[in-house]
Phi, psi and omega in degrees: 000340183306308160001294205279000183301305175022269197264024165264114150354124180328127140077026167227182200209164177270130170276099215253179186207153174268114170303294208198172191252087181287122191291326204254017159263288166309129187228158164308142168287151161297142180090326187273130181284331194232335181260167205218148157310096185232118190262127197246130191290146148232167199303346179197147161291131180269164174283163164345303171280341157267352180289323168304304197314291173327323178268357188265289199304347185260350173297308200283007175280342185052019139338115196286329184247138195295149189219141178229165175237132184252038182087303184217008218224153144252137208231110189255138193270042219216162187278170147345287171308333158295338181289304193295334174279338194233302161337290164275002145330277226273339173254011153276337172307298197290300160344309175325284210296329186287320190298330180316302208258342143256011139319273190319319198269311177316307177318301210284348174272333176273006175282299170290345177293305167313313199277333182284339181290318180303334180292309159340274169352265206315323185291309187308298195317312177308313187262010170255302188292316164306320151329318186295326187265359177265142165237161192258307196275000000 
């Protein structure tokens, strides 16, 4: 998950939100009379590591229908009639609980990133003042 820090602000995470419903996207599975692919635009592509986070938070919610991330999109597996009662309910929750929780984890890495650069220092300093005591000449 460290990747994604990359191009993030010390210690924030991006915030993602479900935008919207693509109409024009969602589609019938073939063969099927009632389910259908239903694609929810979110506001930004997340990186990896909310994407891990997100399939860990939609397991343990034990939600009975599969939800995949499509690049910019979430993808509920579900008839029509499910969304508006149950669906999108259970996938702003879980989008809540995830941005919570690459939150905590962007904090706790750059929290270590930092103590390790002071070890770093502190070792140069320690192997510049022994330098500092040889003589060559």
């Amino acid at each position: 998950m460290s990747d994604d820090l990359k191009d993030s602000p010390e210690g924030t995470a991006p915030e993602i939100r479900i935008a919207r419903m693509n109409a024009d996207k969602t589609r019938q599975d073939i063969g099927s009379a009632t389910m259908y692919h239903v694609y929810f635009e979110l506001s930004a592509h997340p990186p990896s590591g909310w994407r891990d986070l997100f399939a860990s938070e939609w397991e343990r919610m034990k939600m009975t229908r599969a939800v995949s991330i499509d690049g910019g999109f979430l993808v509920v597996h579900c008839a029509l009639e499910e969304v508006a009662a149950t669906q999108l309910p259970a996938l702003k929750k879980a989008v809540e609980a995830t941005n919570a929780a690459y939150q905590r984890y962007v904090q706790t890495e750059a929290t270590a990133r930092e103590h390790r650069e002071d070890v770093w220092k502190q070792e140069r300093k320690t192997v510049e003042a022994m330098g500092s005591t040889l003589r060559f000449e």
